[in-house]
N, C-alpha and C positions, 0 to 999 in steps of 0.2 A: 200052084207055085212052081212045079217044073215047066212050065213053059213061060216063066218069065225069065226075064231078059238079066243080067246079073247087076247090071245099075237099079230095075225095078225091084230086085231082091234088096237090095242094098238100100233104098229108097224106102221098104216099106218097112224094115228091120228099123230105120231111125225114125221111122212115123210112129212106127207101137213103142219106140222108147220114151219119144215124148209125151204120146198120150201116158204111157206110166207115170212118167215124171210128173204132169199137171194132176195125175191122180193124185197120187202121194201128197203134191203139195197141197192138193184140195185138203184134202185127210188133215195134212198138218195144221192148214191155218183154222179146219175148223175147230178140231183140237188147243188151237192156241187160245181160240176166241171162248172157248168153252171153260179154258184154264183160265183165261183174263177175266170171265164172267164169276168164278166161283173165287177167285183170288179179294174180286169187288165187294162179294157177299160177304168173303170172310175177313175185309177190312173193313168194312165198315158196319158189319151187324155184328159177326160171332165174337168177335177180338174186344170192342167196342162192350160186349155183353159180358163178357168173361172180366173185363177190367172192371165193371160196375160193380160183379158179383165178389172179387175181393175187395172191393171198395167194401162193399155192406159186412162181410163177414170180420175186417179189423174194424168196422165203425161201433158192429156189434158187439165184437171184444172188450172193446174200449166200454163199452154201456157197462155190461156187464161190472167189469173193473170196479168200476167206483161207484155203481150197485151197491156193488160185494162189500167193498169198505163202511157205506153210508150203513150198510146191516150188522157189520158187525160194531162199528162205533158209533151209529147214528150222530156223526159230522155233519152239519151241513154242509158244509163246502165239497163233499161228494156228491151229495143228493145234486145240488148248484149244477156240478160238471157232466153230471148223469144226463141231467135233461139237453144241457149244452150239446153234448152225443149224441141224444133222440132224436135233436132237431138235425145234426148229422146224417141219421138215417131216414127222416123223412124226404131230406134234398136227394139223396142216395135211391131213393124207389122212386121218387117221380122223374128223376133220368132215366130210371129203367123203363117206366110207364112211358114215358117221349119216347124212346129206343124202339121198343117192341112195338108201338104204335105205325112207324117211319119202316117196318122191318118186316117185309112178306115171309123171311124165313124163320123167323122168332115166335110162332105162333105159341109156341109152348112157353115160353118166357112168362106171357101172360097169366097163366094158372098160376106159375109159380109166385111173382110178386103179388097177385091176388091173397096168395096162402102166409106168403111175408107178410102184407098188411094187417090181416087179421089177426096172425100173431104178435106181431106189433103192439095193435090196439090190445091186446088181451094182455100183453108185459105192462104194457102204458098204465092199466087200468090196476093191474097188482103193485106198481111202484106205490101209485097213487095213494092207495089202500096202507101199504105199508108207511107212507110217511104219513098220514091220518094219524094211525096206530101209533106211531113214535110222536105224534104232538101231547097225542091222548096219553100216551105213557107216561112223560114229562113232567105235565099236569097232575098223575098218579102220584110220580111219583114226591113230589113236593108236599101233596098231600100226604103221602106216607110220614116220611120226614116231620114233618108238623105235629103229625099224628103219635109218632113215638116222641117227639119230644115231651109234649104234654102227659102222656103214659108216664113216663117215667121222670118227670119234674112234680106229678101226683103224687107218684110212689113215692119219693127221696119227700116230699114234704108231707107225707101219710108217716112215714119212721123217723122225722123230725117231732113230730106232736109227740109219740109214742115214747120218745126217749125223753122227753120232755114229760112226761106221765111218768116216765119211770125211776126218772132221778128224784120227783116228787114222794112217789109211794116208798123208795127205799128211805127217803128224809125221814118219813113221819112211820118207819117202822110197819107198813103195809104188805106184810113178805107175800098174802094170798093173792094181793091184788099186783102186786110184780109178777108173779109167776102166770097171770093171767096176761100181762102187758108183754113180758116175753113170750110167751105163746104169739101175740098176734103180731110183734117184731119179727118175728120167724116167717110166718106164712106171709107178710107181705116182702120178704125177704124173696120167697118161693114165687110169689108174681112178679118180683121184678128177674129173678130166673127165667121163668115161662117167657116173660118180654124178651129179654134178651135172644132167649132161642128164637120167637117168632123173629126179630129182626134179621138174625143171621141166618138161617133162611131162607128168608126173604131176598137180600143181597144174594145170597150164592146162589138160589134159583134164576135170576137174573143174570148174573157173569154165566152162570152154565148154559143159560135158557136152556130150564128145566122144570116144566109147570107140576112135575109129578112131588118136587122138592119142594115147591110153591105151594102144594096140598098140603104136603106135612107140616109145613112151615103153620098155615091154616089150623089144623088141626089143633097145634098148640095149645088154642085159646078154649078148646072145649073145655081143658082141666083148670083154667083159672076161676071160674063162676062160684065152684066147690068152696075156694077160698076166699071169694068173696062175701059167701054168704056166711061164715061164719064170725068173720070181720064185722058184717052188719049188724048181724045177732048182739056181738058182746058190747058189754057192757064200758070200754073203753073206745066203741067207736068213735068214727068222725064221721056224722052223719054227711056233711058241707062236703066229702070228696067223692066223687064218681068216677070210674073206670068206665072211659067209650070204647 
């Protein structure tokens, strides 16, 4: 370099500036292309992915929701809007399924809606079950209903004869055979007691969903049998009436 000439110094001082400069911009534009490449991916896959994903989580919400309602009041018009939702969340995973499909970088994506689906089906499959359960309940429950009426339209016309027997024996001066017809006024008095608790019960194991209350509720009926049989025994029965 000292023996050039100071135009050739000067010459080659602006030749390495330029090649710097074409460097740098080499650098840059690959950089840019590199930025405009990942910018494409993450406009069109991750952004794209991430809208889907709160799409699913408020569609889920929403399921839920009126789930939640249809369980606690079994409405149908929840149940109705529940499924309305589900099918919400099936449009919602197979854009994701199209997405991930279309998407070199979403490889993971796929496990994930995989693991959605099947949980899915597996909610799909307990809604199902529970609104079974609520047909089947329904049905219980009117039988139930049915079932105490008759219970206790037996009873009230079991203590309609009985007083009717009673006003009798007190006419004609029967005081041993009254005190025997009070006796069994009493205890069927005590069955329609027994009844009543089985019913209520019943109802309040139901408002609590409380099947432990629903046992005792049950249990009731073990001590009415006692008083049945004694009923049968005497002498003022009514053979014609049965307790189911």
């Amino acid at each position: 370099m000292k023996n050039f000439s100071l135009g050739l110094k000067i010459a080659s001082g602006f030749a390495l500036l330029i090649i710097m400069a074409m460097a740098l911009g080499g650098v840059a534009i690959w950089n840019m292309g590199k930025v405009g490449t990942q910018s494409n991916i993450l406009a069109k896959e991750h952004v794209p992915g991430v809208r889907l994903a709160m799409e699913f989580n408020g569609a889920i919400n929403k399921v839920m929701y009126e789930m939640r309602g249809y369980g606690f009041t079994e409405e149908p018009s929840y149940y109705e809007k529940g499924q309305d939702k589900l099918k919400v969340v099936d449009v919602i995973l197979k854009k994701g399924s199209t997405l991930q499909a279309a998407s070199p970088h979403l490889k993971e994506m796929g496990n994930d809606i995989q693991a959605a689906v099947q949980a899915l089906d597996t909610y799909k499959s307990l809604v199902q079950q529970t609104f079974d359960l609520n047909v089947k309940l329904a049905v219980d429950r009117t039988t139930l209903y049915a079932s105490a009426a008759q219970y206790m339209d037996g009873s009230n016309a079991y203590i309609a004869g009985q007083n009717e027997k009673l006003i009798s024996a007190v006419n004609e001066g029967q005081g041993e055979n009254s005190k025997e017809i009070l006796v069994k006024i009493s205890k069927i008095n005590t069955i329609i007691d027994l009844g009543n608790e089985a019913r209520v019960g019943a109802f309040k194991a139901q408002a609590l969903r409380s099947p432990e209350i629903m046992k005792q509720a049950i249990m009731v009926f073990s001590k009415i049998p006692a008083f049945r049989l004694y009923l049968s025994r005497s002498r003022f029965s009514q053979p014609q009436f049965v307790w189911n």
